[in-house]
C-alpha positions as CSV (number, residue, x, y, z in Angstrom):
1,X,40.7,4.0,-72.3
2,X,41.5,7.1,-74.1
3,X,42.3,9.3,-70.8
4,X,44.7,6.5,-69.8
5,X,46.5,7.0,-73.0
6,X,46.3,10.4,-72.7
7,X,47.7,10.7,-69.6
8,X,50.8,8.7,-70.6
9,X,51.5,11.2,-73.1
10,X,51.5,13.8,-70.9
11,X,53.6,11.7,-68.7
12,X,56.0,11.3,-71.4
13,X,55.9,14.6,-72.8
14,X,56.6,16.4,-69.1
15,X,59.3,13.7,-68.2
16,X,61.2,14.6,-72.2
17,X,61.3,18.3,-71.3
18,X,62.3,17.9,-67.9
19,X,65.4,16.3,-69.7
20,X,64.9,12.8,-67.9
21,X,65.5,9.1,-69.6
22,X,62.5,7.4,-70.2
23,X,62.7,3.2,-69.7
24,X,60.2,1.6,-71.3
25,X,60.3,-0.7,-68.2
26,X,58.7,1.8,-65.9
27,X,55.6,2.7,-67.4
28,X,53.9,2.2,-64.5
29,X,56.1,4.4,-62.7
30,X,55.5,6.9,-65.4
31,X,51.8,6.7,-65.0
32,X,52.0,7.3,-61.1
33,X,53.9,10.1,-61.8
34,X,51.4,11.6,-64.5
35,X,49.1,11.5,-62.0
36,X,51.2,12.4,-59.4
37,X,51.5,15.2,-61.3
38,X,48.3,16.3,-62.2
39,X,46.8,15.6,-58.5
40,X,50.0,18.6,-57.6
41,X,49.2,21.1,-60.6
42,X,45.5,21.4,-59.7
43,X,43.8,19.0,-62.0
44,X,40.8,17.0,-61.6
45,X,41.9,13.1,-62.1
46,X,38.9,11.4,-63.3
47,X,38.5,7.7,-62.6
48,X,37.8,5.7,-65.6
49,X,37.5,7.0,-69.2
């Protein structure tokens, strides 16, 4: 599962420069959002690893 754990970094990483608090509580939230985020810049989201 090293995509999933990449794409939580990046998650984390766009969410600390946009200046927002991360809760540990919503890291599914935060992985929604990663891809979200991904799917709006352009990116190909592949299933799996």
């Amino acid at each position: 599962h090293k995509t999933e754990q990449v794409w939580k970094s990046f998650g984390q990483l766009h969410v600390a420069r946009q200046g927002w608090r991360i809760a540990p509580v919503s890291a599914k939230e935060l992985d929604s959002f990663s891809r979200l985020r991904a799917a709006q810049e352009g990116w190909r989201v592949a299933p799996g690893s």
